[in-house]
C-alpha positions in Angstrom: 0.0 0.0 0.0 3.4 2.4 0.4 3.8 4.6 -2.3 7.2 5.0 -3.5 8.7 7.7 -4.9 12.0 5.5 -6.1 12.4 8.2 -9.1 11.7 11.5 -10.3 9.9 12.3 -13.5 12.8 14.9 -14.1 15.9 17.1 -13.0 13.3 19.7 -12.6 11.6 17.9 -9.7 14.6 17.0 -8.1 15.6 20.6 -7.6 12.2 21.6 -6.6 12.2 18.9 -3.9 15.9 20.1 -2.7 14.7 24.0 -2.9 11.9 22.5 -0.7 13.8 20.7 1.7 16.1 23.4 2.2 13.5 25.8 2.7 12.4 23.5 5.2 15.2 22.7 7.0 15.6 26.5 7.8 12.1 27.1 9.4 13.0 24.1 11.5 16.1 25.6 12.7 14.4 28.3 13.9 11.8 26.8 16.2 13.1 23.5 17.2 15.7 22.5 19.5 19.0 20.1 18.0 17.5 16.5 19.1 13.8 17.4 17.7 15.4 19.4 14.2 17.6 15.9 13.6 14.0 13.7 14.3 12.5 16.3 12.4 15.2 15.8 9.2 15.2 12.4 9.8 11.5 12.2 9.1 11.8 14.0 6.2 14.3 11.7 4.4 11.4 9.1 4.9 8.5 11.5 3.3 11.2 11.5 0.1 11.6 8.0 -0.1 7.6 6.9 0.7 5.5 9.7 -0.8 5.1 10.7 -4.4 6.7 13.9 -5.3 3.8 15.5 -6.8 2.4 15.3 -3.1 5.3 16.7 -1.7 5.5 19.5 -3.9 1.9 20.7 -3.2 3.0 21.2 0.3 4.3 24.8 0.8 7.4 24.7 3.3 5.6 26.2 6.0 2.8 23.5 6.2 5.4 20.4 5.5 7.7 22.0 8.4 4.5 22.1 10.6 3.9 18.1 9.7 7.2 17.2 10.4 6.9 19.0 14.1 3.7 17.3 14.9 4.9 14.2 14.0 7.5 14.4 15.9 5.1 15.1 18.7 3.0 11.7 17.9 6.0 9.7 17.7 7.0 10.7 21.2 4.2 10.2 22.9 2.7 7.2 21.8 4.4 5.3 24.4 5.3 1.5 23.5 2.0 0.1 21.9 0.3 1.9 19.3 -0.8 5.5 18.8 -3.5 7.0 16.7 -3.9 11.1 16.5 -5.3 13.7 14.1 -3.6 16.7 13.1 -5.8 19.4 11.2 -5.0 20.6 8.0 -5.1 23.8 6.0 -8.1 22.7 4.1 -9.8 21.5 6.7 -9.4 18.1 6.5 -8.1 15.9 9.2 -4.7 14.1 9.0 -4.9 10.6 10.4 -1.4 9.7 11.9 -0.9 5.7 13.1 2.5 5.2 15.2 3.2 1.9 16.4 5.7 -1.0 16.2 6.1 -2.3 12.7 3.5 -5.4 12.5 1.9 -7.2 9.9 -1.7 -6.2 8.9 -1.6 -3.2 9.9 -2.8 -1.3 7.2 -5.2 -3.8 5.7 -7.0 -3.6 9.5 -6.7 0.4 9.3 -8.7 0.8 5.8 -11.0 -1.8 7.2 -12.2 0.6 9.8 -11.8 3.5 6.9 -14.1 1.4 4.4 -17.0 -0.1 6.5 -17.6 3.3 7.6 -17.6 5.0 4.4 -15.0 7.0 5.0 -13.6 9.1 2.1 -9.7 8.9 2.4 -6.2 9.3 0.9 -3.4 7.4 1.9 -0.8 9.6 1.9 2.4 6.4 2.9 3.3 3.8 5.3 6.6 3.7 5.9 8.4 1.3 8.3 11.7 2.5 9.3 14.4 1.7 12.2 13.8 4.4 15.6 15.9 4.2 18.4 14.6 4.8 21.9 16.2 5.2 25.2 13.7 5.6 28.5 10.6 6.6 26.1 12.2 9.1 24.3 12.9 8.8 20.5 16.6 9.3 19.7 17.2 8.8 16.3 15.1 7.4 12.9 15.6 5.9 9.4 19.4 5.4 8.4 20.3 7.1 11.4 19.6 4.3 13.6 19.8 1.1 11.7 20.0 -1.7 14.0 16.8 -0.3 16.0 13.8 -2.0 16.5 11.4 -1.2 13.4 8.6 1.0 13.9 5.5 1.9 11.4 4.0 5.0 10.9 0.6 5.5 8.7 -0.5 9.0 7.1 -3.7 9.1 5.5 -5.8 12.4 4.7 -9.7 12.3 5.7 -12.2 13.8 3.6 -14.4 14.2 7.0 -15.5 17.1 9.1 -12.9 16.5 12.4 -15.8 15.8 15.1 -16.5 12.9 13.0 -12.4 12.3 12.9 -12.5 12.1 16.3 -15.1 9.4 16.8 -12.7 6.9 14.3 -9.6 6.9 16.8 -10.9 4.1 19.5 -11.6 1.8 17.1 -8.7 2.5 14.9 -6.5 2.1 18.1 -8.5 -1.1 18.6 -7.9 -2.7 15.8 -4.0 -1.7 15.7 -3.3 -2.9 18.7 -5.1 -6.6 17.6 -2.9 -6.3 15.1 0.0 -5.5 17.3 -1.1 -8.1 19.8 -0.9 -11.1 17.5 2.1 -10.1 16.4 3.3 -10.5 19.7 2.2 -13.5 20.1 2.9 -14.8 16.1 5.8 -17.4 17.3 3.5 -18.4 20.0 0.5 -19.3 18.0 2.1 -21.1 15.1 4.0 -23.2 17.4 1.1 -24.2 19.7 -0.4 -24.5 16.4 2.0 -27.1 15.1 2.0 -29.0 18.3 -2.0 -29.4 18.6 -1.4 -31.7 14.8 -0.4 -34.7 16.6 -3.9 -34.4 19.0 -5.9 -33.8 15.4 -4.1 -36.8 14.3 -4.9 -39.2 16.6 -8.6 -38.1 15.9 -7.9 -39.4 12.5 -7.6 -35.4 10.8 -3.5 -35.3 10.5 -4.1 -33.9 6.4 -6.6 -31.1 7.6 -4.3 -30.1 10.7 -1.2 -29.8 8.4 -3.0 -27.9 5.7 -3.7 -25.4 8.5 -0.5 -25.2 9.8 0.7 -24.7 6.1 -0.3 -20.7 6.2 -3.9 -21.9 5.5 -5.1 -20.5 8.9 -3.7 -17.3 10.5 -4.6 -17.7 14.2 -5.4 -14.2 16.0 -6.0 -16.2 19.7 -5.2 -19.2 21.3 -7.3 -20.5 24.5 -7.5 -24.0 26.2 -10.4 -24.7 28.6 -10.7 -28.2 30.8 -13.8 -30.7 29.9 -16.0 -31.1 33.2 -18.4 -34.1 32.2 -21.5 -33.9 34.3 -23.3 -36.8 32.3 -22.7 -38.5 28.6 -24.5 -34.9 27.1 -23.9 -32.0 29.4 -20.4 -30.5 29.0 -18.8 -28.0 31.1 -15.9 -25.9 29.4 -14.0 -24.2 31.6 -11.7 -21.5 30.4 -8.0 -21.9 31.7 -6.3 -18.7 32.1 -3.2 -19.6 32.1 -1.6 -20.0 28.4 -3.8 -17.3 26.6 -2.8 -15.8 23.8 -3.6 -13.3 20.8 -6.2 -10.9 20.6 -8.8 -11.1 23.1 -12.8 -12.3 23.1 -16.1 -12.5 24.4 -16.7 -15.8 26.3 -19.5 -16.9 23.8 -16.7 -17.4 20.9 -16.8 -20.8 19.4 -20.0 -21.7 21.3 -21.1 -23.6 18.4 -17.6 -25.4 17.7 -17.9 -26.3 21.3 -21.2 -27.8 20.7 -20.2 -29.7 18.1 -17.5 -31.5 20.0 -19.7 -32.6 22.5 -21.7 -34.8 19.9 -18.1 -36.6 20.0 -16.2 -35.3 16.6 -12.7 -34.6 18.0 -12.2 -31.5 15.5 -14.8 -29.0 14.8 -15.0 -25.7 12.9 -17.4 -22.5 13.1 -17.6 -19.3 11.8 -18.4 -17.3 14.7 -20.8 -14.3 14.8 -17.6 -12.2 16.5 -16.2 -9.8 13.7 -12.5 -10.0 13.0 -10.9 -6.7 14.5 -8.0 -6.7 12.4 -7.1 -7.5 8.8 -10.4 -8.8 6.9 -14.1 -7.2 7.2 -14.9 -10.8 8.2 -16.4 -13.5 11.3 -13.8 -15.5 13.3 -13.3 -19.2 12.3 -13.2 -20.7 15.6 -11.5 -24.7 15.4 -11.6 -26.6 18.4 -9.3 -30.0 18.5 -10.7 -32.4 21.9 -8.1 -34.0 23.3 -8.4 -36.9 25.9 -5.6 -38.1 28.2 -4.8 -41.5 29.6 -6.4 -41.0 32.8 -9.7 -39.9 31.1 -9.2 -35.8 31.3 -10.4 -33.8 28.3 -9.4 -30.5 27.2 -10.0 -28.4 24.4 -7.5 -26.5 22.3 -9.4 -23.9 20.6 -7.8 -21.4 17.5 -9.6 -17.9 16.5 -8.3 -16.4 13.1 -9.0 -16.1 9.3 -8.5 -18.3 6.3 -5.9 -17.0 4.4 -6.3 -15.4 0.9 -5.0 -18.1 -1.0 -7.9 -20.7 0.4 -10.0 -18.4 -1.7 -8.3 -19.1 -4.8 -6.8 -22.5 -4.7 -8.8 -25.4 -6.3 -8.8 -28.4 -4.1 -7.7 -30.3 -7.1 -4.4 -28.7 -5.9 -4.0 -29.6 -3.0 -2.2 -32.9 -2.6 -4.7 -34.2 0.7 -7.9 -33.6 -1.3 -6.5 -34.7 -4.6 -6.2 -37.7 -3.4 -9.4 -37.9 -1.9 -11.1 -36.9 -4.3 -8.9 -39.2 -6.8 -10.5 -42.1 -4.5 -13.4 -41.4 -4.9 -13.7 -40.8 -8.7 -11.9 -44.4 -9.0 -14.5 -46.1 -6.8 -17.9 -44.0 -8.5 -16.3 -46.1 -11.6 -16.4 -42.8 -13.6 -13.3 -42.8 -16.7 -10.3 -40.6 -16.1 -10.8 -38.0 -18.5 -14.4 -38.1 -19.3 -16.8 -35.7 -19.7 -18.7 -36.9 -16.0 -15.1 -37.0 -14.4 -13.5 -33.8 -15.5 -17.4 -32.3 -14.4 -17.1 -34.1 -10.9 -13.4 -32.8 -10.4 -14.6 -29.0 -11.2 -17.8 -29.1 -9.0 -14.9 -30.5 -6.2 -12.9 -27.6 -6.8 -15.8 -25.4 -6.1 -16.6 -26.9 -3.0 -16.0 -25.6 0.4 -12.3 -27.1 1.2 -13.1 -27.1 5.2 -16.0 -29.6 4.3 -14.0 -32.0 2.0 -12.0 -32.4 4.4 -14.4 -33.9 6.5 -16.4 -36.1 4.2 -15.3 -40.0 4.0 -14.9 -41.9 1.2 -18.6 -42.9 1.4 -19.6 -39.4 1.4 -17.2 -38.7 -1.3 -18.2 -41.3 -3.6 -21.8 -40.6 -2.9 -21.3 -36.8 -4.5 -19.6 -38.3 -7.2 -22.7 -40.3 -8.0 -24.7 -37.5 -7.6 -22.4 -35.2 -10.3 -22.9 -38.0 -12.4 -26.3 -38.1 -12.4 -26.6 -34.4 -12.9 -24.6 -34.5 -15.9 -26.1 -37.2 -17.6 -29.9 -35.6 -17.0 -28.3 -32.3 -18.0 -27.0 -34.3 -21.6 -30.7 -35.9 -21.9 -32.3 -32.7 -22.0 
């Protein structure tokens, strides 16, 4: 989403953006102190490398000099977690400015707030750039300080009157800081992730565990809650607090996959009715995997997170698991390798819901094959 202004049209805008710069560098002089002029320079660098010249040069000194100040400003005083103010503009028109540590989604959760809210906007850049601090106060940025942790910062022009501005900051802040959080905890989830494949195995779904665990799923939260059985139907789950992580949620989430694996299925799925708060306009998957231990006590380890973009797009044809399921079942249904019926079953497959194939058996399979079959051969009839 950065735009980058790696070169200029001409000679002629390179001068005009030195002339600029210069000008600029003189107003600083004037009203800031040595430590805040260097962040303020420094800062500047990064609006010539991230933001398209033509933008730059519609900035008179004076208001480009006044950015660089406040931003300073925000950078400082957004603590360690995330930061999310609004600077007012000439025109009238807030500036949104987004400070936190660099983190993945960021953007894409920022414009989902921005878009489901009809918000007219302009991203101006995101650049993500080395800062060095020392006791909450911001030393050096950019090439200045290049083995420093890596920070993000997000300018984007509102077309909005600021009262209305105003109201957007919470849940902007909200939905940063989700993105910060499972970020965090990124290394965390994966590997608790990877671990829970051998539970999903022994339930007999090893090939749908893996295919999460191979950037299928991008788990936001991680919980694990004990299995009270009062009788053979009524389940208690109670919530263990200690190995929590990701983003947080209401206790309701994954009611239904809960549900589900009391009817005994030792892996169940649900799209929740909770709305992702970072990265996608979209409801939580919630997957639950039961796990039972020698001596009888259950637990369940539950994921929260989004299918990734490539689920959308990928035919289950391609992927080796449900190839070969599907493979099975077109060899058992009887149907020819290459026929008209077969190479009809294969594309309805690909068009199915990949979660649900991967829970159908060979029965079930071979049963939809049948069915395809018979579809086609009315559809040739008429």
């Amino acid at each position: 989403m950065t735009v980058f202004a790696d070169t200029y049209s001409d000679s002629s805008s390179r001068a005009e953006l030195d002339d600029l710069f210069a000008r600029v560098e003189t107003l600083l002089s004037a009203a800031s102190d040595d430590r805040r002029r260097s962040l303020a320079l420094d800062l500047g660098q990064l609006f010539r490398q991230s933001i398209h010249p033509t933008y730059l040069l519609s900035l008179s000194p004076e208001t480009l000099a006044h950015w660089l100040s406040q931003l300073v400003d925000c950078l400082e005083s957004r603590g360690t977690g995330v930061g999310v103010f609004l600077i007012n503009l000439e025109g009238g028109h807030p500036l949104l400015v987004c400070s936190s540590p660099d983190a993945p989604f960021l953007v894409d959760s920022l414009l989902v707030q921005l878009k489901s809210r009809e918000i007219p906007f302009h991203l101006i850049c995101h650049p993500s750039f080395p800062a060095l601090r020392e006791k909450n106060q911001l030393l050096r940025l950019g090439a200045q300080a290049e083995d420093a942790p890596r920070e993000s910062l997000i300018l984007a022009e509102l077309a909005v009157l600021p009262e209305i501005a105003a109201e957007l900051v919470p849940p902007i802040h909200q939905a940063l800081s989700a993105a910060l959080a499972v970020e965090h905890a990124r290394d965390d989830l994966e590997q608790r992730l990877a671990a829970t494949r051998s539970v999903a195995e022994a339930g007999g779904h090893d090939d749908f565990w893996q295919w999460l665990a191979d950037g299928n799923f991008l788990p936001f939260a991680y919980r694990r809650r004990r299995v009270v059985k009062a009788d053979a139907t009524a389940w208690t789950f109670e919530l263990q607090e200690e190995g929590l992580l990701g983003i947080s949620l209401p206790a309701e989430a994954g009611a239904g996959m809960r549900r589900r694996l009391e009817t005994g299925e030792p892996v169940a799925v649900e799209t929740t009715a909770v709305a992702s708060p970072l990265l996608r306009a979209e409801k939580l998957v919630a997957i639950g995997c039961l796990e039972t231990s020698a001596g009888g006590l259950c637990e369940v380890h539950e994921f929260f997170g989004l299918f990734s973009e490539k689920v959308r797009g990928e035919p289950a044809w391609k992927i080796p698991a449900l190839r070969r399921r599907i493979e099975e079942a077109l060899n058992l249904s009887g149907l020819s390798r290459g026929s008209h019926g077969y190479r009809n079953a294969v594309k309805i497959f690909n068009a199915f819901p990949k979660v649900e194939l991967f829970f159908l058996d060979a029965k079930d399979l071979a049963a939809a094959v049948r069915s395809v079959a018979a579809m086609s051969r009315d559809t040739l009839v008429r």
